[in-house]
N, CA, C and O atoms as a GROMACS GRO file, in nm:
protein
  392
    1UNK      N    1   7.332   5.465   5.695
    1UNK     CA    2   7.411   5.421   5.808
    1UNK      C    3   7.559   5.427   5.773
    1UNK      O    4   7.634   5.457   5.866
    2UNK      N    5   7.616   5.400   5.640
    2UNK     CA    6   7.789   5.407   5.576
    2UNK      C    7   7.797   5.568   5.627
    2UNK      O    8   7.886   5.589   5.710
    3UNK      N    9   7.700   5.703   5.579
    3UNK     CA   10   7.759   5.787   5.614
    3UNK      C   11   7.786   5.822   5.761
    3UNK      O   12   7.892   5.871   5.801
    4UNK      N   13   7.667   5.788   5.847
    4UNK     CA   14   7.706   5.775   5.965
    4UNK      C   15   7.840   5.737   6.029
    4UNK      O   16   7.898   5.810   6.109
    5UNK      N   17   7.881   5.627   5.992
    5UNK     CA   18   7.985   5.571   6.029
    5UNK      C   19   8.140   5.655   6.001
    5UNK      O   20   8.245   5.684   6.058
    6UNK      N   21   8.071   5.669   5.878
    6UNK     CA   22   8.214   5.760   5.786
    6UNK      C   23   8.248   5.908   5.862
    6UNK      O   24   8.354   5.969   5.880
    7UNK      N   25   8.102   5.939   5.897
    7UNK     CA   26   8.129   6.072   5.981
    7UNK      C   27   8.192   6.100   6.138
    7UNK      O   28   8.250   6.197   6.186
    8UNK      N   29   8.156   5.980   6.191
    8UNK     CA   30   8.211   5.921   6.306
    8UNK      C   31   8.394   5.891   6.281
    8UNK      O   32   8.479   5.923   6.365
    9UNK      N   33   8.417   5.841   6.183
    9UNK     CA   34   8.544   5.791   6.152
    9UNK      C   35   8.626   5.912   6.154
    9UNK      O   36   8.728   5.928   6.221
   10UNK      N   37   8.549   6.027   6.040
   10UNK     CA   38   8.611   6.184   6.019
   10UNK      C   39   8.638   6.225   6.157
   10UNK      O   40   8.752   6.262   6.187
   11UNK      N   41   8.507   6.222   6.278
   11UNK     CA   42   8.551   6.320   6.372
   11UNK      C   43   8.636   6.267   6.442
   11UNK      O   44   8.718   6.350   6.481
   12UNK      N   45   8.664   6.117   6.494
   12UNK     CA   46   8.761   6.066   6.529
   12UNK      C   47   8.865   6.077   6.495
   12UNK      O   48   8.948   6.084   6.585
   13UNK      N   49   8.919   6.084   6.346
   13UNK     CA   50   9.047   6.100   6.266
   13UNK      C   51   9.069   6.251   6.328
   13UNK      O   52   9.168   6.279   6.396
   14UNK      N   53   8.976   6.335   6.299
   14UNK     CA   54   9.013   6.458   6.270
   14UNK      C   55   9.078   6.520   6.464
   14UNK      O   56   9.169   6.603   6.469
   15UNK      N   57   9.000   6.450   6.624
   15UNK     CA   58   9.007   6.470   6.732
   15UNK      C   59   9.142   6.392   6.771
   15UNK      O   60   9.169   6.394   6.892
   16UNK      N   61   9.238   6.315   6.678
   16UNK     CA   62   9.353   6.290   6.729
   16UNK      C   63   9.425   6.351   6.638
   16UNK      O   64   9.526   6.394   6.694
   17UNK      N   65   9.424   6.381   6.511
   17UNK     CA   66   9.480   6.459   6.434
   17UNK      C   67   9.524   6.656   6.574
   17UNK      O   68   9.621   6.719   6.615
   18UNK      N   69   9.421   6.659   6.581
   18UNK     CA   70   9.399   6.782   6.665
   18UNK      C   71   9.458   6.739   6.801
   18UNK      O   72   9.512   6.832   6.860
   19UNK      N   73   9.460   6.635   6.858
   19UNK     CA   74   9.499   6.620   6.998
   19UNK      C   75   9.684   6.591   6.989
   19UNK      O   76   9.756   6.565   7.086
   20UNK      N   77   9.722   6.604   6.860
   20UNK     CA   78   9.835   6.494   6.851
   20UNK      C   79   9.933   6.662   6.832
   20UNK      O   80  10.036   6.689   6.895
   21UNK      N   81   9.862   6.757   6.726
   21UNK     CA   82   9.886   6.882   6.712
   21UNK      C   83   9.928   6.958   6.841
   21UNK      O   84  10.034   7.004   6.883
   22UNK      N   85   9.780   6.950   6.893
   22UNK     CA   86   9.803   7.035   7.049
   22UNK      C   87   9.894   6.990   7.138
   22UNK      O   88   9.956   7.073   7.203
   23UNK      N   89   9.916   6.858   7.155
   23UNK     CA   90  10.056   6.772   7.236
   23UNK      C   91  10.167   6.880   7.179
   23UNK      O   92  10.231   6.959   7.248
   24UNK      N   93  10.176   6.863   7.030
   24UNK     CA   94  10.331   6.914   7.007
   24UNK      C   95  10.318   7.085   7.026
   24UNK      O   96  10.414   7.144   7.075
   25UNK      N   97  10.211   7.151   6.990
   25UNK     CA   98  10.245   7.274   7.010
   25UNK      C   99  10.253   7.342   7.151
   25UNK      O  100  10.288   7.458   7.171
   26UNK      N  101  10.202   7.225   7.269
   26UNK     CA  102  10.194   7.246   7.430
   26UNK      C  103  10.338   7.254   7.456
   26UNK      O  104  10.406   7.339   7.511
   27UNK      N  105  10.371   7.117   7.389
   27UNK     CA  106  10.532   7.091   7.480
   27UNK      C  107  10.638   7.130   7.388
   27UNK      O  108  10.727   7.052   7.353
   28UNK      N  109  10.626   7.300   7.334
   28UNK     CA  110  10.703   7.347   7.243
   28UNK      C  111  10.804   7.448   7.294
   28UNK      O  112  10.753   7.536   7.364
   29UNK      N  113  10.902   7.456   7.280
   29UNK     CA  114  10.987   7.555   7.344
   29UNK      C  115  10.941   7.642   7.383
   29UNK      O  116  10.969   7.666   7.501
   30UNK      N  117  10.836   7.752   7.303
   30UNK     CA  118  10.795   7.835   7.264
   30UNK      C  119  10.693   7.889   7.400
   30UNK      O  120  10.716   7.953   7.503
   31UNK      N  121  10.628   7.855   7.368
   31UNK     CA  122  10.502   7.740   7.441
   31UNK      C  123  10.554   7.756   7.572
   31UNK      O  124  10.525   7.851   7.645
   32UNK      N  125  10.638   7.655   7.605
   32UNK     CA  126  10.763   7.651   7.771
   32UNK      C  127  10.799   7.804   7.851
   32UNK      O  128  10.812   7.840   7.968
   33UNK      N  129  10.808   7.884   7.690
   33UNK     CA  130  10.872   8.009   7.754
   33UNK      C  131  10.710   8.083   7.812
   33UNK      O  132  10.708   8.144   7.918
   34UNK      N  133  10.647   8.075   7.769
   34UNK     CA  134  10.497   8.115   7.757
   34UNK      C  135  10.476   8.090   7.943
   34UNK      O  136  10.477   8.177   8.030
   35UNK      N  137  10.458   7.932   7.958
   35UNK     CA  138  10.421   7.940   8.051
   35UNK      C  139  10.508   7.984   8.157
   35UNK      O  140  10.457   8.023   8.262
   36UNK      N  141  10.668   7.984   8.138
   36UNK     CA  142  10.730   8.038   8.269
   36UNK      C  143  10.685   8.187   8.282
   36UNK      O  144  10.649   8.233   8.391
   37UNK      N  145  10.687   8.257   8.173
   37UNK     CA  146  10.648   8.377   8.211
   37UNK      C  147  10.496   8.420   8.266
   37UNK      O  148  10.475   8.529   8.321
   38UNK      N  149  10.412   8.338   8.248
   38UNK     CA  150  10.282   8.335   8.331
   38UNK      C  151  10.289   8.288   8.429
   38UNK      O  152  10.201   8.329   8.505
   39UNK      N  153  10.368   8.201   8.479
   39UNK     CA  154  10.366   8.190   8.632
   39UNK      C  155  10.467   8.284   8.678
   39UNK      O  156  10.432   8.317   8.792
   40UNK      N  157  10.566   8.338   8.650
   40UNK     CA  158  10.650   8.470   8.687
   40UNK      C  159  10.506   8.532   8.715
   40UNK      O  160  10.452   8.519   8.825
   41UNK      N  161  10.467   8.579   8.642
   41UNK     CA  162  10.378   8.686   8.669
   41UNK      C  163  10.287   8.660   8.796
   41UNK      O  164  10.270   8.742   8.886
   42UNK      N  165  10.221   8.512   8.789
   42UNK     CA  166  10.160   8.503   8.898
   42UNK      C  167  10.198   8.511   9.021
   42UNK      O  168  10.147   8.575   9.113
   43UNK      N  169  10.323   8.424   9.020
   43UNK     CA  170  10.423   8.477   9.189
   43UNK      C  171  10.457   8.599   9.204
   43UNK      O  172  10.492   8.629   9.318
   44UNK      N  173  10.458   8.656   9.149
   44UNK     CA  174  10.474   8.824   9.190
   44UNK      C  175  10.307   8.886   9.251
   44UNK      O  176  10.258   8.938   9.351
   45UNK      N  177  10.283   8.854   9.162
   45UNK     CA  178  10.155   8.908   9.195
   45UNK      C  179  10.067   8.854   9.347
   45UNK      O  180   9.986   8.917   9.414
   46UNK      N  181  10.121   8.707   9.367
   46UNK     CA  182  10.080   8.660   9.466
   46UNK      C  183  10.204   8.750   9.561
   46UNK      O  184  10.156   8.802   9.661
   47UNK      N  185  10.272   8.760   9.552
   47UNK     CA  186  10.344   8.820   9.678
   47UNK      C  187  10.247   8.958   9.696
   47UNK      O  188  10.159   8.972   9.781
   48UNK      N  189  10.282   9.043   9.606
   48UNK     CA  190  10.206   9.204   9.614
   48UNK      C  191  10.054   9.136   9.734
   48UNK      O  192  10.045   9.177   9.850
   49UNK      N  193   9.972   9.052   9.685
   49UNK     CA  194   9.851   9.053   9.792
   49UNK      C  195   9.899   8.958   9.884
   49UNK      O  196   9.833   8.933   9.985
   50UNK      N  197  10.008   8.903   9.861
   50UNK     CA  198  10.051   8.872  10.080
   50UNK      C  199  10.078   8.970  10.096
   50UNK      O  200  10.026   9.007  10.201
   51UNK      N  201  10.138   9.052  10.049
   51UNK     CA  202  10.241   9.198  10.150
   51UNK      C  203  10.045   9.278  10.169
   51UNK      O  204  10.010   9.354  10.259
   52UNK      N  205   9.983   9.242  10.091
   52UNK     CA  206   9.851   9.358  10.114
   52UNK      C  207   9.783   9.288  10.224
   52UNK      O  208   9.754   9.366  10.315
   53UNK      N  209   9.747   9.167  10.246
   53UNK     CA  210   9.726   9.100  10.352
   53UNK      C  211   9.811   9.114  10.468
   53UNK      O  212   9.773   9.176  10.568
   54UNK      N  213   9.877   9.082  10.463
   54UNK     CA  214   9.936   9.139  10.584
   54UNK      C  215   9.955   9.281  10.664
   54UNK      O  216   9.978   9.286  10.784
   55UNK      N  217   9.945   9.372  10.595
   55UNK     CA  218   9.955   9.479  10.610
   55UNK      C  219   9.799   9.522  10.667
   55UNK      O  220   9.780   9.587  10.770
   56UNK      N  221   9.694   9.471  10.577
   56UNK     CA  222   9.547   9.471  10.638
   56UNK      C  223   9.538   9.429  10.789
   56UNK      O  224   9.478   9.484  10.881
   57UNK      N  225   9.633   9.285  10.788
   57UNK     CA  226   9.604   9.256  10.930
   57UNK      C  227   9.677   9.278  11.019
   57UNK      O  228   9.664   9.206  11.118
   58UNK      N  229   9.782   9.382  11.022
   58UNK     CA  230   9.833   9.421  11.114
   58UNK      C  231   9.777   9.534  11.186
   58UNK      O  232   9.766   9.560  11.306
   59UNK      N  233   9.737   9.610  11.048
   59UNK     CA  234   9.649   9.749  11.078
   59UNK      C  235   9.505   9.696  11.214
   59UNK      O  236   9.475   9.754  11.318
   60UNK      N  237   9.458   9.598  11.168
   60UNK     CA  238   9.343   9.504  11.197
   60UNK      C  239   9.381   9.507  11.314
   60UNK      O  240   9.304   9.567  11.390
   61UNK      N  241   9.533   9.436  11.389
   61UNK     CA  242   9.535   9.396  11.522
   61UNK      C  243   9.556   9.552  11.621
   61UNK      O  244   9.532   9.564  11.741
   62UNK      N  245   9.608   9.661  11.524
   62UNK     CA  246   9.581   9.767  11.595
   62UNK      C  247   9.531   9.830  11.645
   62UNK      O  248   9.558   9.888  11.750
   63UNK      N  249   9.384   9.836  11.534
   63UNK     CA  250   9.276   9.863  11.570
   63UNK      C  251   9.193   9.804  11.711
   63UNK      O  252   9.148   9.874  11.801
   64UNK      N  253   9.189   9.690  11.701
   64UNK     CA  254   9.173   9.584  11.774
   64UNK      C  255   9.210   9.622  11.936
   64UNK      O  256   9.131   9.638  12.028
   65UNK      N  257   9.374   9.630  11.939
   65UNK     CA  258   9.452   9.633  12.085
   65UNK      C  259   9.364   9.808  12.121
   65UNK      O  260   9.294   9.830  12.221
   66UNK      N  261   9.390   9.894  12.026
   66UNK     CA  262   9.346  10.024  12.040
   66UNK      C  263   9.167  10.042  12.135
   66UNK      O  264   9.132  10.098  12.239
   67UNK      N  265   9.097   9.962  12.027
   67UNK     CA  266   8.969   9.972  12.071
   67UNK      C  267   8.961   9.900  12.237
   67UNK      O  268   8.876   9.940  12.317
   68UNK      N  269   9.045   9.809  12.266
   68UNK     CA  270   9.038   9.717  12.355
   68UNK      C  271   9.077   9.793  12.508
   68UNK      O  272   9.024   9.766  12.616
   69UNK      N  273   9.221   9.926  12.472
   69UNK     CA  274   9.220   9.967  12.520
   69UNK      C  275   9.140  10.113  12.559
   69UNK      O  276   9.190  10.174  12.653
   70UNK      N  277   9.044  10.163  12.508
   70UNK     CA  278   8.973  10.266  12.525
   70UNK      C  279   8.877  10.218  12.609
   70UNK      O  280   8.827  10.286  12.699
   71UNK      N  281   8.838  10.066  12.577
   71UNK     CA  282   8.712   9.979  12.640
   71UNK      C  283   8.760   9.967  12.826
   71UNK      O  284   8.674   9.970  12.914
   72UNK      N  285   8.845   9.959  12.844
   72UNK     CA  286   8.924   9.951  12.987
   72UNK      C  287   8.963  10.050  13.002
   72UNK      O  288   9.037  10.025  13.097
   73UNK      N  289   8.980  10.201  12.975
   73UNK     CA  290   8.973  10.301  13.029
   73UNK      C  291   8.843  10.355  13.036
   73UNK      O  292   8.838  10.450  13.113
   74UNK      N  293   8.708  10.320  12.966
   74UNK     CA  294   8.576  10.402  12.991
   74UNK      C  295   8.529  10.284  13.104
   74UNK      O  296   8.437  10.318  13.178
   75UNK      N  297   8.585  10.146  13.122
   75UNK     CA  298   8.535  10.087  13.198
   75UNK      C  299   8.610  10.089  13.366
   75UNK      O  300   8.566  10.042  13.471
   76UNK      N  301   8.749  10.171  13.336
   76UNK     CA  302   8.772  10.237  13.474
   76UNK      C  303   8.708  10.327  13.524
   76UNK      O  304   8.675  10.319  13.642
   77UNK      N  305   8.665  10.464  13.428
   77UNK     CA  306   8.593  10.583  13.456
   77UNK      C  307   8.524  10.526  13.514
   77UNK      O  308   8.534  10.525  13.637
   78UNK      N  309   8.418  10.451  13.441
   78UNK     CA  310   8.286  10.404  13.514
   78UNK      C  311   8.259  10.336  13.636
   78UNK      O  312   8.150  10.340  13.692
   79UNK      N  313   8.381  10.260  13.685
   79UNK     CA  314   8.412  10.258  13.785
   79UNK      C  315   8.448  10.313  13.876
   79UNK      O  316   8.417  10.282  13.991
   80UNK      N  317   8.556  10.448  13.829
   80UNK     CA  318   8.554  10.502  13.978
   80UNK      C  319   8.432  10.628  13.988
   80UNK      O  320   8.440  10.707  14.083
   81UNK      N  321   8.329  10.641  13.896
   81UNK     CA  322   8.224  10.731  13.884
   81UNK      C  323   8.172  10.648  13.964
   81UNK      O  324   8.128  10.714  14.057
   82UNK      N  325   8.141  10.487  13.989
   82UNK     CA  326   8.046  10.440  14.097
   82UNK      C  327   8.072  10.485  14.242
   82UNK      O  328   7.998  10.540  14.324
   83UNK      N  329   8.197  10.444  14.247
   83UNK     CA  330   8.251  10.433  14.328
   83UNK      C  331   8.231  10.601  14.395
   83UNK      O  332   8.215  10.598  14.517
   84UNK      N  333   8.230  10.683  14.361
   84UNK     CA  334   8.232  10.822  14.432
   84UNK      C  335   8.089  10.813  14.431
   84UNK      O  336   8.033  10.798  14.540
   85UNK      N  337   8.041  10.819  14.355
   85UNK     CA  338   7.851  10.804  14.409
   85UNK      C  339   7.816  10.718  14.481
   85UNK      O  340   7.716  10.741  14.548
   86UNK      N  341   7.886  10.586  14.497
   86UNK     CA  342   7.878  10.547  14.635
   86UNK      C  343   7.903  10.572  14.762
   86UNK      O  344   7.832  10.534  14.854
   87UNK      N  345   8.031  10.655  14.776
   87UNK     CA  346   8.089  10.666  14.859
   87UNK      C  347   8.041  10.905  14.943
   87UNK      O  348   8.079  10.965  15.043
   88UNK      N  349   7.936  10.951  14.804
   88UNK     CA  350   7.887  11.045  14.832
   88UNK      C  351   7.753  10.958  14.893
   88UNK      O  352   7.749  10.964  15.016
   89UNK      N  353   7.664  10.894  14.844
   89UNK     CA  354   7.558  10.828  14.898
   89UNK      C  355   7.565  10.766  15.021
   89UNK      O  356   7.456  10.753  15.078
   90UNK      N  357   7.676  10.718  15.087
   90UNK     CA  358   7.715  10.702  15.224
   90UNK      C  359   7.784  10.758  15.319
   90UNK      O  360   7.851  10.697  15.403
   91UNK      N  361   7.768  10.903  15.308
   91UNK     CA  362   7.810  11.013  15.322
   91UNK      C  363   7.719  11.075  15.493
   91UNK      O  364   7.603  11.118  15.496
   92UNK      N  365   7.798  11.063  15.600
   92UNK     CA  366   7.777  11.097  15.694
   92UNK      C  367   7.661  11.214  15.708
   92UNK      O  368   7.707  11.322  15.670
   93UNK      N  369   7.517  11.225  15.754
   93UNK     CA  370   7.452  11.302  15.751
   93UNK      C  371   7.466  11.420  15.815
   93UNK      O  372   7.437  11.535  15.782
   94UNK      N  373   7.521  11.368  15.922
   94UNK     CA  374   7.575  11.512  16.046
   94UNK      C  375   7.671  11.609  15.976
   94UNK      O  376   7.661  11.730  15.997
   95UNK      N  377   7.808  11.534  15.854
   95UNK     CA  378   7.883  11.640  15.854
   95UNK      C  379   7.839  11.750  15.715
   95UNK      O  380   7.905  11.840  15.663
   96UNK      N  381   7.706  11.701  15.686
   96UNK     CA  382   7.652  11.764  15.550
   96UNK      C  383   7.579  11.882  15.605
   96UNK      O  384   7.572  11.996  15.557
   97UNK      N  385   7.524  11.833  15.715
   97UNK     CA  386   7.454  11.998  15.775
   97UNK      C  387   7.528  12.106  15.846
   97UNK      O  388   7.486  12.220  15.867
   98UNK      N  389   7.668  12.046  15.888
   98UNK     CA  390   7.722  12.123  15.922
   98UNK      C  391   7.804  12.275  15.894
   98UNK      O  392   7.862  12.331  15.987
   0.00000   0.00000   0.00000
C-alpha cells in the first residue's frame, strides 16, 4: 500500500510539474507568435470560402430566376396552344365546308 501511495504522489508531482511547464511554454512569446499566425491563416482562409459561398449562391439565384423564367414562357405556349385548339374546336361549321 506505501508503494501505492508513493506512486500516486509521483504522478501527481510529476502532472503539475508538466502542467506548470505547459502554462509557461503556452504563454511564451514564441508560442504568442505561433498562434497569431494560425489564426492569420485561418481568417484568410475563412474569407477565400465566403467569397466561394457567395459566388455559389449567386450563380444559384441565377439559375433559379433563369429556370423560373423558361417555366412561364412554356407555361404561356401552353396556353396560347389551348387557347387556339379551343378556339379551332369552336369553329363555325358552315364556314369549314365552304
Amino acid at each position: 500500500m506505501d508503494s501505492l501511495k508513493l506512486k500516486n504522489l509521483a504522478l501527481f508531482a510529476g502532472g503539475v510539474l508538466f502542467g506548470t511547464a505547459g502554462v509557461k511554454i503556452l504563454s511564451s512569446k514564441d508560442v504568442k507568435k505561433v498562434y497569431v499566425e494560425g489564426t492569420a491563416a485561418v481568417l484568410r482562409a475563412r474569407d477565400c470560402v465566403m467569397k466561394t459561398a457567395e459566388t455559389v449562391q449567386e450563380n444559384a439565384e441565377d439559375i433559379l430566376a433563369e429556370a423560373k423564367q423558361i417555366n412561364e414562357r412554356r407555361a404561356a405556349e401552353e396556353a396560347a396552344s389551348v387557347q387556339e385548339d379551343t378556339v379551332e374546336d369552336h369553329a363555325d361549321p358552315e364556314i369549314e365546308e365552304a
